[in-house]
TIFITOR-779661 format. One line per field, with one value per residue (C-alpha): x, y, z; residue in three letters; residue number from 1. Coordinates in steps of 0.02 Angstrom, whole numbers, m for minus. Example, Ala and Ser with C-alpha at 12.3 -4.5 7.8 and 13.67 -1.06 7.14 Angstrom:
2
xx = c(615 | 684) .
yy = c(m225 | m53) .
zz = c(390 | 357) .
vexnu = c(ALA | SER) .
miti = c(1 | 2) .
This chain:
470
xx = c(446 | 447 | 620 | 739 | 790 | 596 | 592 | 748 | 686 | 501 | 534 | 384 | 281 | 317 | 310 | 148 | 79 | 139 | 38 | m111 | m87 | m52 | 126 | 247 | 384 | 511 | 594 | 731 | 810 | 775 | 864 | 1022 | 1044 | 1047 | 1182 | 1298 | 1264 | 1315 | 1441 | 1558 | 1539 | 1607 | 1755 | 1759 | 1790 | 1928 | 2017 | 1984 | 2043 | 2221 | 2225 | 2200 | 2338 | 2478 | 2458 | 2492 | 2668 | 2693 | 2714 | 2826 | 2945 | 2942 | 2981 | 3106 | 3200 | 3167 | 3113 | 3090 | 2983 | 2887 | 2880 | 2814 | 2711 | 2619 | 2624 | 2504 | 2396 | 2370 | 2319 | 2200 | 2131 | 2093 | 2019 | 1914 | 1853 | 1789 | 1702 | 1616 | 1547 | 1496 | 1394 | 1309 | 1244 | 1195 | 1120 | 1033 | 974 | 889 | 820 | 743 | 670 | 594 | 523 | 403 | 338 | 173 | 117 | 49 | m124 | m151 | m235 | m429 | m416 | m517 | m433 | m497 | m438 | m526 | m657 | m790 | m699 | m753 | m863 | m1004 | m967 | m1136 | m1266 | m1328 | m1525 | m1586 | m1648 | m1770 | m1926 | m1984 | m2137 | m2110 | m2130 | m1990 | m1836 | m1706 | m1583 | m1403 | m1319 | m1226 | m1403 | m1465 | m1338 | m1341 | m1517 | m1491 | m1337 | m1235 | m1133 | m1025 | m908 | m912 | m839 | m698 | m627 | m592 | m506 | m403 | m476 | m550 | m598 | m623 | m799 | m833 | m985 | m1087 | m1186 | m1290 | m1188 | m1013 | m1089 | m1130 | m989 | m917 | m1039 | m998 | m815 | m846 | m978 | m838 | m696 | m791 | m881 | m695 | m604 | m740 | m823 | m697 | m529 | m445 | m310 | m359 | m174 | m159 | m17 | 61 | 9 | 153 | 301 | 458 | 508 | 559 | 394 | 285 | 400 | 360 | 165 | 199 | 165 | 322 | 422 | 276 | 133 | 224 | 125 | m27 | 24 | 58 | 222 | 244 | 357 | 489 | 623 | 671 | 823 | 718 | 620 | 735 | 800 | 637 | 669 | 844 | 802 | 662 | 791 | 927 | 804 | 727 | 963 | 950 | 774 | 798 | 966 | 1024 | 841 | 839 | 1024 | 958 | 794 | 885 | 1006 | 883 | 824 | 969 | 985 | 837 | 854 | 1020 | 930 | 903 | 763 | 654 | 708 | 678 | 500 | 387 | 219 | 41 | m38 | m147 | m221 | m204 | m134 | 29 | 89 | m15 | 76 | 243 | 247 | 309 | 465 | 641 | 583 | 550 | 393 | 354 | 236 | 137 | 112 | 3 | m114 | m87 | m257 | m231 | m355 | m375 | m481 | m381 | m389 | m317 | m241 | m231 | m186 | m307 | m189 | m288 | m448 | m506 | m685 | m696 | m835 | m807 | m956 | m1002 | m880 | m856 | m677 | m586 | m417 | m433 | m564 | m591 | m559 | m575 | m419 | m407 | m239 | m181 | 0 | m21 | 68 | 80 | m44 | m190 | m176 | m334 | m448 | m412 | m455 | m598 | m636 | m569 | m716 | m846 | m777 | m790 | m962 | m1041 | m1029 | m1147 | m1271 | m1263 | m1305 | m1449 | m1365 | m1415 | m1232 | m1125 | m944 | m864 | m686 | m567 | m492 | m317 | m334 | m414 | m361 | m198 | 0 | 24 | m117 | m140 | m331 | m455 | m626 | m716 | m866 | m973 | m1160 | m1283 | m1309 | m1500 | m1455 | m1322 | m1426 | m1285 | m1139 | m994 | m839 | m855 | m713 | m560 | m508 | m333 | m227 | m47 | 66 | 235 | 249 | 241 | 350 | 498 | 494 | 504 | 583 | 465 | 478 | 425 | 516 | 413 | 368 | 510 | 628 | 701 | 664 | 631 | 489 | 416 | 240 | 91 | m3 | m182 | m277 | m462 | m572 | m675 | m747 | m714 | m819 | m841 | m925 | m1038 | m1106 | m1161 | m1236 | m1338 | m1385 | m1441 | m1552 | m1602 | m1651 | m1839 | m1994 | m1933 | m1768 | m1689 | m1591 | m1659 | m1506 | m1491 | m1529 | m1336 | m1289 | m1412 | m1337 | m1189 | m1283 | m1351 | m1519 | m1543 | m1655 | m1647 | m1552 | m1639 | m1609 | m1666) .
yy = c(106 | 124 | 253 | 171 | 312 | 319 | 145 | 170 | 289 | 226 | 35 | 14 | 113 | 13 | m178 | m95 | m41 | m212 | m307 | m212 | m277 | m455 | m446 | m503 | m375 | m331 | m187 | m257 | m369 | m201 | m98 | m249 | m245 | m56 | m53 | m156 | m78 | 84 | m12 | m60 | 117 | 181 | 54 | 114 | 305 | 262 | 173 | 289 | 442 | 346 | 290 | 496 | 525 | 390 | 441 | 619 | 560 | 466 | 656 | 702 | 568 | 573 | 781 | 717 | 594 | 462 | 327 | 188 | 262 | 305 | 141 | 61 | 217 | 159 | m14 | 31 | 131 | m45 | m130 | 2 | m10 | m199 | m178 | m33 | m132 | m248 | m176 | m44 | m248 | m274 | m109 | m112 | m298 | m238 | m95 | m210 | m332 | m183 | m108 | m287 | m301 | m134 | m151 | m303 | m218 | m156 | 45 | 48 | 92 | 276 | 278 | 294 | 138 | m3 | m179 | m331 | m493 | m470 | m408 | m438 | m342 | m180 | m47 | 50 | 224 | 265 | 245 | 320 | 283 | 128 | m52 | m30 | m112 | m206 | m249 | m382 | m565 | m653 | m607 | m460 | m556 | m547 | m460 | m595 | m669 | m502 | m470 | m630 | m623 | m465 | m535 | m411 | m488 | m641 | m742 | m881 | m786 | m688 | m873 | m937 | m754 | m742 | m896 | m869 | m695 | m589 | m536 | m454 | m322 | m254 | m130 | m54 | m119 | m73 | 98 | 105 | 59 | 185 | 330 | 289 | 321 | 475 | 527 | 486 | 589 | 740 | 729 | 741 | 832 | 968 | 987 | 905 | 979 | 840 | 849 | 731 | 608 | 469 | 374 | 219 | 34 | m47 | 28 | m41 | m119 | 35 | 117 | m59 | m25 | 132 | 101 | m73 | m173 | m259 | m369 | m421 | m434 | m486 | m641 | m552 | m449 | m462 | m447 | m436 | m589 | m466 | m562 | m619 | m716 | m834 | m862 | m910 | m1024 | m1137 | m1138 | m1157 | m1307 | m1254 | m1126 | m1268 | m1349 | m1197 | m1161 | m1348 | m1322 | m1139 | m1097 | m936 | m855 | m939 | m884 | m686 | m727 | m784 | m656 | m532 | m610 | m632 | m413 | m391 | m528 | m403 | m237 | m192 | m87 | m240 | m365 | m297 | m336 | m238 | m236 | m195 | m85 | m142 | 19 | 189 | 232 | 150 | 277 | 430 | 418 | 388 | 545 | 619 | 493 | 579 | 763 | 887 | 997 | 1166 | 1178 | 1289 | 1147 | 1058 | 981 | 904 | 795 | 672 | 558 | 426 | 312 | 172 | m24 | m103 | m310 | m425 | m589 | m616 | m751 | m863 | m802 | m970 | m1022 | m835 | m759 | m860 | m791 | m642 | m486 | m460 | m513 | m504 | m504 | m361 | m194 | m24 | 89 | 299 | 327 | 473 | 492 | 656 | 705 | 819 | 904 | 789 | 928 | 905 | 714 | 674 | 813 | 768 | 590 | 626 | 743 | 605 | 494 | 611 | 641 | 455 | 448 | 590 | 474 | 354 | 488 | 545 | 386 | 346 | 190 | 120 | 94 | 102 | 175 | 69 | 93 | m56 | m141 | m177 | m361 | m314 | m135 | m117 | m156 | 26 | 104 | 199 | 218 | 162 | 162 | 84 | 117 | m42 | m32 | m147 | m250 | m321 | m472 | m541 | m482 | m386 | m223 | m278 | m143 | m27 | 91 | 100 | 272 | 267 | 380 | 319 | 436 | 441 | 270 | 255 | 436 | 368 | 215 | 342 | 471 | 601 | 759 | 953 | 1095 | 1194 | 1372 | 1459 | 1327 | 1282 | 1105 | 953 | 811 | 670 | 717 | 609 | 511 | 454 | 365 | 288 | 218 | 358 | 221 | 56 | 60 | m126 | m129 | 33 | m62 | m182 | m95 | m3 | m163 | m245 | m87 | m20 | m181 | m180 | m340 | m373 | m379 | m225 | m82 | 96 | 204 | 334 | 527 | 561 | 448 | 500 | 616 | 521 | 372 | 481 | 507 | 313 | 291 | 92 | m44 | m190 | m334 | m231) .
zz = c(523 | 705 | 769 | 875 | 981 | 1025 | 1067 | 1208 | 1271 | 1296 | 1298 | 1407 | 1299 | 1153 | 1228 | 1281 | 1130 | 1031 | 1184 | 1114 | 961 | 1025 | 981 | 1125 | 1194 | 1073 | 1132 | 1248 | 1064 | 955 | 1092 | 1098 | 924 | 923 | 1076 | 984 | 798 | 913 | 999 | 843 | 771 | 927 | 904 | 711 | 782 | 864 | 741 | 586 | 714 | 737 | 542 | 520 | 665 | 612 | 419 | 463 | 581 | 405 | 326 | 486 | 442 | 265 | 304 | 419 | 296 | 414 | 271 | 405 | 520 | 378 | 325 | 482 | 511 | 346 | 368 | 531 | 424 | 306 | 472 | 524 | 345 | 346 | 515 | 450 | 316 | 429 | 573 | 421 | 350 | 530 | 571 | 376 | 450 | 636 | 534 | 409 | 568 | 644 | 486 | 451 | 636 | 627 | 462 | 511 | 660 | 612 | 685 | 874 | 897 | 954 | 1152 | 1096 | 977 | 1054 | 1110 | 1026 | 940 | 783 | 679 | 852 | 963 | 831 | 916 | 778 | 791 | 703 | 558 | 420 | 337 | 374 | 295 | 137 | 121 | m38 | m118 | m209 | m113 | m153 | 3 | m118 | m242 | m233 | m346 | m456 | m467 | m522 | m659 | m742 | m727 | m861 | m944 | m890 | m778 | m846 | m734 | m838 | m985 | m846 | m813 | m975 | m974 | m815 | m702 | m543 | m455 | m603 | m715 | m868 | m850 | m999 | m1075 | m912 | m774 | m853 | m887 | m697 | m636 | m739 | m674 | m512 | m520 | m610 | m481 | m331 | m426 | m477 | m282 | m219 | m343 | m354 | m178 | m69 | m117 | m158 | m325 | m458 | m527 | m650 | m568 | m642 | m603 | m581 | m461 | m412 | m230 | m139 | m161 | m106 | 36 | 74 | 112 | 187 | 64 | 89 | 150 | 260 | 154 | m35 | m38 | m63 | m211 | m401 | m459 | m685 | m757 | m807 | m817 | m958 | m910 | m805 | m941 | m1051 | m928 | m953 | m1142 | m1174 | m1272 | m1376 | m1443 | m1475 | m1585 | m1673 | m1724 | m1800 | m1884 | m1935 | m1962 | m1989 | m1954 | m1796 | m1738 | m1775 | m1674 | m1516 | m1529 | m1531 | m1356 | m1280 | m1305 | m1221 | m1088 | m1052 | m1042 | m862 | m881 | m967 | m850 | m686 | m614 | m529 | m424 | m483 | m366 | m246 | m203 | m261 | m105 | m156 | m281 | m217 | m39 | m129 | m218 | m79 | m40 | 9 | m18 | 118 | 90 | 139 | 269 | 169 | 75 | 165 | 193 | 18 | m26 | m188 | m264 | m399 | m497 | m538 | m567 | m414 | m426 | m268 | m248 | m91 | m8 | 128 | 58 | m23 | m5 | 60 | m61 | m202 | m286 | m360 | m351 | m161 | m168 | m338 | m381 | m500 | m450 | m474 | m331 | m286 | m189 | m51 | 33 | 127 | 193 | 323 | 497 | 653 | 718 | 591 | 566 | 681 | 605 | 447 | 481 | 533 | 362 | 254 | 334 | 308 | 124 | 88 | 192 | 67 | m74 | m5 | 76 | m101 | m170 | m21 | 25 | 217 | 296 | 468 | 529 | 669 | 737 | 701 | 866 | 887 | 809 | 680 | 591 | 448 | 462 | 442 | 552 | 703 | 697 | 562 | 510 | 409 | 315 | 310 | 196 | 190 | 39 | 74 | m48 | 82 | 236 | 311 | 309 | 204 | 193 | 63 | 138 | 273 | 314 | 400 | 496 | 512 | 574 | 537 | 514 | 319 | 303 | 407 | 259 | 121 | 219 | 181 | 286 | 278 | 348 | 481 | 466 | 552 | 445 | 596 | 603 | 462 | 545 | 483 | 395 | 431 | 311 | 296 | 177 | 127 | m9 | m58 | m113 | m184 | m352 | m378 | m209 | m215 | m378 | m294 | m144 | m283 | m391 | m216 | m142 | m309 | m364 | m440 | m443 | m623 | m594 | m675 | m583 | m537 | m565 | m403 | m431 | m401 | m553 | m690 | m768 | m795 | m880 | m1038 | m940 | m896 | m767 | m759 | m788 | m880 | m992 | m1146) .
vexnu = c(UNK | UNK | UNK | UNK | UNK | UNK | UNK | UNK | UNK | UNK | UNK | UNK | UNK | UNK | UNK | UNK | UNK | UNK | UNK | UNK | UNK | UNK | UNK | UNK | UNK | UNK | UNK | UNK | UNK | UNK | UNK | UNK | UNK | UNK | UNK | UNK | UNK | UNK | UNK | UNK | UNK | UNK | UNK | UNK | UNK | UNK | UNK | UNK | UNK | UNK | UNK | UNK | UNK | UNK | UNK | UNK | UNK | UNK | UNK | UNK | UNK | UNK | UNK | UNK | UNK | UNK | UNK | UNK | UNK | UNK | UNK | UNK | UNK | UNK | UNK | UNK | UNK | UNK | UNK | UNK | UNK | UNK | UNK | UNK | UNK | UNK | UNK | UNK | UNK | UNK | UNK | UNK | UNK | UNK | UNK | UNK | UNK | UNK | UNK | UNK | UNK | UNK | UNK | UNK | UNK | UNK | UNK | UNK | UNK | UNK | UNK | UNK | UNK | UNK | UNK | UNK | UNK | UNK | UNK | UNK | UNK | UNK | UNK | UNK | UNK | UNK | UNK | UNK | UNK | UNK | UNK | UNK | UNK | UNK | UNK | UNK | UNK | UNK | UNK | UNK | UNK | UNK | UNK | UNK | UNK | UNK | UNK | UNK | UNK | UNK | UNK | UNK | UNK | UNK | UNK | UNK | UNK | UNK | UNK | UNK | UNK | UNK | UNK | UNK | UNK | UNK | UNK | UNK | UNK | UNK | UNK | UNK | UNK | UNK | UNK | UNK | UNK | UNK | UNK | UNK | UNK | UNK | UNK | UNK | UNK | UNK | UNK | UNK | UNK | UNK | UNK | UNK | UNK | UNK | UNK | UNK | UNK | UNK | UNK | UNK | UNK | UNK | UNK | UNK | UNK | UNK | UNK | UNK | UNK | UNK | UNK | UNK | UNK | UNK | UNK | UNK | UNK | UNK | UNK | UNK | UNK | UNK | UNK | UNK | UNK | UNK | UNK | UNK | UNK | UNK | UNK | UNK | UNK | UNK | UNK | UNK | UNK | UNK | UNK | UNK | UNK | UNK | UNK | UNK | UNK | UNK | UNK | UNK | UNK | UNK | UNK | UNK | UNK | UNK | UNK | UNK | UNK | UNK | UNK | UNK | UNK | UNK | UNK | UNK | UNK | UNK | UNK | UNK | UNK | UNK | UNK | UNK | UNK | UNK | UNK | UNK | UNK | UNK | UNK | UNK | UNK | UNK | UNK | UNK | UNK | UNK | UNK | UNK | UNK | UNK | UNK | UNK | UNK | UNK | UNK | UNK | UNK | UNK | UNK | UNK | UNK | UNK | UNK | UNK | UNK | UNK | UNK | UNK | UNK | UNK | UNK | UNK | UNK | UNK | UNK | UNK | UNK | UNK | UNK | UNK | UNK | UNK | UNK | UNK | UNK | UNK | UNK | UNK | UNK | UNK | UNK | UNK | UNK | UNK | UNK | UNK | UNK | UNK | UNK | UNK | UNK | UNK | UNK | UNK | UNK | UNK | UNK | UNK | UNK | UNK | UNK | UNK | UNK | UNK | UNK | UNK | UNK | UNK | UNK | UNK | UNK | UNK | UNK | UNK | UNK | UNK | UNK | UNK | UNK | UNK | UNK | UNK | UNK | UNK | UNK | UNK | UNK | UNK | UNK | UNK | UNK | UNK | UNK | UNK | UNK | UNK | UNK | UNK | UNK | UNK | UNK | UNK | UNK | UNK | UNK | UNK | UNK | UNK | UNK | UNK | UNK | UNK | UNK | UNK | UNK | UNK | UNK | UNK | UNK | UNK | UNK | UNK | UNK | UNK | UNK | UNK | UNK | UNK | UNK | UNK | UNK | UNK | UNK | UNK | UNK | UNK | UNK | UNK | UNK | UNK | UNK | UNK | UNK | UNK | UNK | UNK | UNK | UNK | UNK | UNK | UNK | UNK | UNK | UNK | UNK | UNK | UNK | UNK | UNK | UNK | UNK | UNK | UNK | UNK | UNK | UNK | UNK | UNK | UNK | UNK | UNK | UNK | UNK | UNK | UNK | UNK | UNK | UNK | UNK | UNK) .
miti = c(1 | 2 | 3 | 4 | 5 | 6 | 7 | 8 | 9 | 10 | 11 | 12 | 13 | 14 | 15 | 16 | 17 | 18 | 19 | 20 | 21 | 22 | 23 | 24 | 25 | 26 | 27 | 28 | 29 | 30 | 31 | 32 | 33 | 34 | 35 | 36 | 37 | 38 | 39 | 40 | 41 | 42 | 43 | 44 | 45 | 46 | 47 | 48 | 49 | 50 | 51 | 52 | 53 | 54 | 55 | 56 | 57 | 58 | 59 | 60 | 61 | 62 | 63 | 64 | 65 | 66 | 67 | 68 | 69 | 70 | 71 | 72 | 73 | 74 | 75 | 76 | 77 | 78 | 79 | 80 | 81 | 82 | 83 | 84 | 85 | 86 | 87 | 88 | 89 | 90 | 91 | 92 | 93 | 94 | 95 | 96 | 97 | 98 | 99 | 100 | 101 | 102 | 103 | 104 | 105 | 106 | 107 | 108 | 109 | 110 | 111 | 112 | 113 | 114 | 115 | 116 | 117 | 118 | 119 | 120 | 121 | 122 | 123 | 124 | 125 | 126 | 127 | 128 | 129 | 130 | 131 | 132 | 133 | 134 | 135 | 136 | 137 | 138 | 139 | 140 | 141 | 142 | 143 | 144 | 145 | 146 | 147 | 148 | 149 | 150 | 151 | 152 | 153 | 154 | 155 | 156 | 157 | 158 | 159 | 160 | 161 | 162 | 163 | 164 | 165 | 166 | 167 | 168 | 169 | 170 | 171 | 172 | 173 | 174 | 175 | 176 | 177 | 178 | 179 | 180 | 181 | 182 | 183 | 184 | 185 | 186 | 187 | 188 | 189 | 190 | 191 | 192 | 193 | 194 | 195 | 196 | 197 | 198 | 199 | 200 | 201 | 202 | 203 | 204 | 205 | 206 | 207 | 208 | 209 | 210 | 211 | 212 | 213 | 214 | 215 | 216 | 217 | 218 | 219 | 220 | 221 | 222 | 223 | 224 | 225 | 226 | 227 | 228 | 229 | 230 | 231 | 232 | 233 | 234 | 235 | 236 | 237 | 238 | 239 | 240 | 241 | 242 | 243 | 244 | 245 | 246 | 247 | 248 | 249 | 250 | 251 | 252 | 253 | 254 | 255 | 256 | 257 | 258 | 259 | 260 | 261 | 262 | 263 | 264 | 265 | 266 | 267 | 268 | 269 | 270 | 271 | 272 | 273 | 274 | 275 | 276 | 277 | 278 | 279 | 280 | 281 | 282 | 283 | 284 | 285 | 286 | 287 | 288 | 289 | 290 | 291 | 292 | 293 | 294 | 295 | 296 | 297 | 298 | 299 | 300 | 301 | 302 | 303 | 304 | 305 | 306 | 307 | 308 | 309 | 310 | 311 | 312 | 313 | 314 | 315 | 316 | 317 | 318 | 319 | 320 | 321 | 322 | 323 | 324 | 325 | 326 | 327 | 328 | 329 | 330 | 331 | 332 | 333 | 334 | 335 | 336 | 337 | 338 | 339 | 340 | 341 | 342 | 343 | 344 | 345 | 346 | 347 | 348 | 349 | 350 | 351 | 352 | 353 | 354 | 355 | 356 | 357 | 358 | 359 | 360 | 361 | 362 | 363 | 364 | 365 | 366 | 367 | 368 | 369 | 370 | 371 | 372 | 373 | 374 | 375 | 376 | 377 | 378 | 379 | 380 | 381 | 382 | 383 | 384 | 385 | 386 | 387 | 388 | 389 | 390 | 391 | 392 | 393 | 394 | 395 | 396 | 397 | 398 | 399 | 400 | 401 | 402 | 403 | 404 | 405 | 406 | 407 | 408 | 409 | 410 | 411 | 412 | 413 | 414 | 415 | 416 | 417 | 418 | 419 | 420 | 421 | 422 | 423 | 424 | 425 | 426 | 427 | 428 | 429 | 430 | 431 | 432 | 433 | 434 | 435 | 436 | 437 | 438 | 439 | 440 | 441 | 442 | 443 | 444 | 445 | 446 | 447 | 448 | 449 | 450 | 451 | 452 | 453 | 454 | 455 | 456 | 457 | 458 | 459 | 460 | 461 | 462 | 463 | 464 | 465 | 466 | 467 | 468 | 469 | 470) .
């Protein structure tokens, strides 16, 4: 959420930084809605200071015995209380107006961020390792071909499931993908500094809100069937028939419904998460920290659900793009100070993972087309998968600011506790699990098809040292 007072006095600044972004100028209707928000509640002032004036002259004449003066005196006050009444309806809409035109304005790109439309206009910061060779003849398999090959990968078996967009892994591959979120938590929790939390999968509007997952991007998130009442709605007459069939039983049964259908708490609905990052950030919403507190550095292995809206015929094989994976989440709330250095140590934290693992891969900085609603800067981790023949993401390390703390109003009081501000908050994959699996499936892959687990990874696989069919 972008402050308004910034944006009058840096209009230019702003129109600027949405042109960046390929946005047109904006901050001459922000900046009209604002005058007249500010506008009525001058108005509003004024008349609440005479409604406080005339109602004490009502005391005077009621002191004074003088019941009609009184009278009119509080017939006034009535006036000033309808007209009250409305201009308060009229500022809670400018308010709301603004509020809604700020929220779908995405973060402006910090100075150093390179312009672009999309994904090409991306510039490689630098590499890590480089391309394998193999000796077998045949050009390196892709990894769905790899773990069918074992039977140990099953999309067919994920459909009749959930449809589309999901798999079931077994025996060695589940174990590995298992490792490999152990690996990434103990790597973070134990050598990188980061606190380990088990936060819920499911939270409520406010805190979607708070990250910028909505109102912008709702579309491409889950939401749970909660309500009940709806659903009823769709079988109204089932339950008409089961009264005539059942009788009493029946009557007891749709009571019983009806109860729940009623209880707030089971009706409402909420979100599943689509990254860690969702809750982890949130845990700061409306408190102000201590400055001693931070930098505070949280991380979490989680299952994350998207609905990846717009993404059909968009890798519609294997498990590059799923609507349900495992991630390692890093996020870090930190001073306006620190926020660059600790982007850049949240990169090399999520980097170490894949050293560690010996996978071949590249960092590039996002453009302005092409990086997050929320960012300022990103970068993303991109390895090579020798199956595909090319870097696909594997990580996006973010700095954004005070963007996402202004949503949840999130502050921290400075050292000499003479000021509250706005922390800033950062986040990355440190990394996505599903898709370190199959960088290591694809570059550990052997002539016979099986999997050599990495060094890093052994010990967490009871001493396997390959993945095969048997």
């Amino acid at each position: 959420m972008h402050d308004i007072k910034w944006i009058r006095e840096n209009p230019e600044a702003f129109d600027r930084g949405l042109k960046r972004r390929g946005l047109q100028p904006l901050a001459g209707h922000l900046i009209s809605i604002d005058e007249r928000r500010r506008a009525i509640i001058r108005v509003l002032e004024g008349v609440q200071a005479r409604r406080n004036a005339v109602s004490k002259e009502i005391g005077q004449a009621k002191a004074k015995k003088d019941e009609a003066a009184a009278q009119e005196l509080m017939a006034k006050v009535e006036e000033f209380k309808t007209s009250i009444s409305t201009m308060e309806a009229e500022d809670k809409a400018a308010q709301k107006e603004l509020d809604d035109a700020l929220a779908a304005i995405p973060n402006l790109p910090l100075d150093e961020v390179p312009d672009g439309a999309d994904e090409h206009g991306n510039v490689e910061h630098h590499k890590f390792g480089a391309k394998r060779d193999y000796p077998f003849s045949n050009k390196p398999k892709q990894h769905f071909e790899l773990g069918e090959a074992l039977g140990q990968m099953d999309f067919e078996a994920a459909a009749k499931l959930s449809g589309s967009r999901f798999v079931v892994l077994k025996k060695g591959l589940a174990r590995l993908e298992r490792a490999l979120g152990q690996f990434m938590l103990d790597l973070h929790t134990g050598e990188h500094g980061y606190m380990e939390v088990a936060p819920p999968l499911m939270v409520q509007d406010e805190v979607m809100f708070g990250t910028a997952q909505l109102p912008k991007f709702a579309f491409d998130q889950f939401m749970t069937a909660r309500n009940l009442v709806q659903y009823l709605g769709t079988i109204d007459g089932q339950l008409e028939k089961l009264k005539l069939s059942q009788g009493g039983a029946a009557e007891v049964a749709v009571s019983e419904i009806d109860a729940v259908a009623s209880d707030k708490e089971l009706s409402r609905s909420l979100w599943l998460i689509p990254t860690a990052e969702v809750p982890l950030t949130n845990l700061v919403r409306e408190q102000i920290l201590d400055e001693a507190e931070l930098p505070m550095r949280l991380t979490a292995l989680t299952p994350c659900f998207r609905a990846e809206a717009g993404a059909a015929g968009k890798d519609t094989r294997g498990m590059i793009r799923q609507h349900q994976f495992t991630k390692v989440e890093l996020v870090s709330i930190t001073t306006p100070e620190a926020s660059k250095a600790e982007h850049e140590r949240m990169l090399s934290c999520a980097e170490e993972v894949l050293r560690r693992l010996d996978l071949h891969y590249r960092v590039v900085t996002l453009c302005t087309g092409d990086m997050g609603f929320a960012s300022q800067k990103t970068y993303d981790i991109e390895v090579w998968l020798p199956g595909q023949n090319m870097f696909r993401e594997i990580s996006s390390c973010s700095v954004c600011g005070e963007f996402q703390a202004r949503r949840m109003a999130a502050r921290y009081k400075t050292k000499e506790g003479r000021q509250n501000r706005y922390v800033h908050t950062l986040n990355g994959s440190g990394v996505a699990v599903g898709r370190a699996l199959i960088a290591v499936m694809e570059t550990y892959q052997q002539a016979d098809g099986s999997i050599a687990v990495p060094d890093a990874l052994q010990s967490y696989m009871g001493g396997i040292k390959v993945v095969a069919a048997k």
